[in-house]
VMD Tcl script that draws the C-alpha trace (Angstrom):
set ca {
  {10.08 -204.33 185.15}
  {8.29 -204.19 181.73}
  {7.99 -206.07 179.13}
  {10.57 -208.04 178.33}
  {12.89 -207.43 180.95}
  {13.28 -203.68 180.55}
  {12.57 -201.02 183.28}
  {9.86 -198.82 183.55}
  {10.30 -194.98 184.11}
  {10.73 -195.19 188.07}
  {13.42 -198.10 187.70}
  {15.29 -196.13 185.19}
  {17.82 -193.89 187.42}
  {18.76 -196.77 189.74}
  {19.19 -199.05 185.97}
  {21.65 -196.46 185.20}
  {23.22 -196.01 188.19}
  {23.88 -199.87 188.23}
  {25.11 -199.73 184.66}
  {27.77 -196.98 185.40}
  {29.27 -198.65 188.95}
  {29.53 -202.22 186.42}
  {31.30 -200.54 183.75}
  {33.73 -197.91 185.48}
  {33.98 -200.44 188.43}
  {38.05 -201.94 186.49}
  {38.32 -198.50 184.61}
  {38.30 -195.06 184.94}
  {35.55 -194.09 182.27}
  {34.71 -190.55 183.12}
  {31.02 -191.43 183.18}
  {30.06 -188.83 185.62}
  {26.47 -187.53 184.13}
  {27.82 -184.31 182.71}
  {27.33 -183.22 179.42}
  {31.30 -183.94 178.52}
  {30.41 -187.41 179.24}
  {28.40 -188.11 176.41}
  {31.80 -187.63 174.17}
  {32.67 -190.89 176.33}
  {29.42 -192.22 175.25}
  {29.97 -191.58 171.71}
  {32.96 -192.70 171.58}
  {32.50 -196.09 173.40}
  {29.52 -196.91 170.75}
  {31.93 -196.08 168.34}
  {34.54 -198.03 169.82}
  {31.64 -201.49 169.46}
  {30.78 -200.81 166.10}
  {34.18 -201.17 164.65}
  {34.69 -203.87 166.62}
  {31.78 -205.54 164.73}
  {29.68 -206.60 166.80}
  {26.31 -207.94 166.16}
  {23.72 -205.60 167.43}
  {21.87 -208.57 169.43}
  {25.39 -209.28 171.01}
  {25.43 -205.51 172.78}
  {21.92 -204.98 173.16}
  {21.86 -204.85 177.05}
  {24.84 -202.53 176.87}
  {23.16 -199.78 174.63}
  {19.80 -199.93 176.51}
  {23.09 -199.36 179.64}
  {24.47 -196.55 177.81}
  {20.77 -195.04 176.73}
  {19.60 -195.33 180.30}
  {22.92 -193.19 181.20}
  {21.93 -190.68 178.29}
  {18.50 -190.26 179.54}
  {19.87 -189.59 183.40}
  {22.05 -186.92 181.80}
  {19.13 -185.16 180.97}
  {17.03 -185.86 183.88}
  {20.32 -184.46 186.01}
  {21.44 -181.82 183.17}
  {18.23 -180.98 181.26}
  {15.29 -181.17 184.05}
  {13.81 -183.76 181.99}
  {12.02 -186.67 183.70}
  {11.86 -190.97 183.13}
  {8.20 -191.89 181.25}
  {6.65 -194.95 180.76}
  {5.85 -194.01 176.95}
  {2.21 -194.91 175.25}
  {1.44 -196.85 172.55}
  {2.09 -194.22 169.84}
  {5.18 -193.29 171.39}
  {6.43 -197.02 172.05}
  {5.15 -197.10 168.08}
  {7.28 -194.09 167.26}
  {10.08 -195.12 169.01}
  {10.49 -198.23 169.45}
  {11.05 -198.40 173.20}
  {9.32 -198.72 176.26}
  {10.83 -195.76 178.01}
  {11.72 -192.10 177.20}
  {12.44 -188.62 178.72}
  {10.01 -185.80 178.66}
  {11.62 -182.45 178.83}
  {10.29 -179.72 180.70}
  {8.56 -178.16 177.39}
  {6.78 -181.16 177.22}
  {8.98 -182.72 174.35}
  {9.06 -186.35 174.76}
  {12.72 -188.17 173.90}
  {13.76 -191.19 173.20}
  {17.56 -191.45 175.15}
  {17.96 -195.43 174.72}
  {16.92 -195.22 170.92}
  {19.22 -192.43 170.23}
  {22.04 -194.82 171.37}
  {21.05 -197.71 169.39}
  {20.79 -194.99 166.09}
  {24.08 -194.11 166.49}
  {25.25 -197.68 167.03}
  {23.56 -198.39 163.71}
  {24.67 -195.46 161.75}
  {27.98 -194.06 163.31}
  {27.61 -190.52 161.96}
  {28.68 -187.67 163.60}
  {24.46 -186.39 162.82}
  {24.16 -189.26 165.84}
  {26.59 -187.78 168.19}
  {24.88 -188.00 171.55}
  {27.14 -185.06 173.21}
  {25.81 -183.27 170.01}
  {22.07 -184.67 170.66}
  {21.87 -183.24 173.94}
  {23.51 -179.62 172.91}
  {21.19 -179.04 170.01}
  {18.10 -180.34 172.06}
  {15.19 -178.26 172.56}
  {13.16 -177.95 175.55}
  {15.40 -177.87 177.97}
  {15.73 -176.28 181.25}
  {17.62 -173.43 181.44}
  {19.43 -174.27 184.83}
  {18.19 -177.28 186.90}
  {18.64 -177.27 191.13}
}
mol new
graphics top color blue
foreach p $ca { graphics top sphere $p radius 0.5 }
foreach p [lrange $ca 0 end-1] q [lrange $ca 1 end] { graphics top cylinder $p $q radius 0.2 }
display resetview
């Protein structure tokens, strides 16, 4: 793990696979990595900030739902988990990213926590992933 608790790049797909299987595990949350699912996403972020909740409260469930983000466009996108630099942990503000296959480097877990903190539709993750560039036509 990095710092602070959080995974690096190579922990990140197992993180989210441990995140979905704990929150669909009493529900039936379509989280099933397609690109539909990120409407869930949206909507579940929503569903905290009206409720609200203190950001520090839900922390470990955005960097959940930003880890499940990013392995929607590893599985969707051909983008891959990176550790990020300094500039880009700078930039950012996280430890982790996605780096599409035009080289584009993405933050997944700090596009969650924006739309936590805004709530506008220009956060929309389903949206996020549509309008992203750099990704891969078809992936295997």
């Amino acid at each position: 793990m990095a710092d602070r608790g959080v995974p690096c790049a190579r922990e990140m797909r197992p993180y989210a696979t441990a995140f979905v299987t704990r929150v669909t595990a009493r529900g039936r949350l379509p989280l099933d990595y397609s690109v539909a699912s990120l409407r869930v996403v949206d909507f579940l972020i929503d569903g905290l900030r009206k409720g609200g909740t203190e950001p520090e409260r839900v922390r470990g469930t955005l960097f959940g739902l930003g880890a499940y983000v990013g392995e929607v466009l590893v599985r969707r996108a051909g983008a891959v988990w990176v550790d990020l630099d300094a500039g880009q942990r700078a930039y950012f503000a996280q430890p982790v990213g996605v780096r599409m296959p035009d080289g584009r480097v993405w933050s997944p877990v700090g596009k969650v926590h924006n739309r936590f903190a805004t709530g506008g539709p220009e956060e929309s993750l389903q949206t996020f992933y549509l309008t992203l560039p750099g990704r891969a036509r078809k992936v295997a």
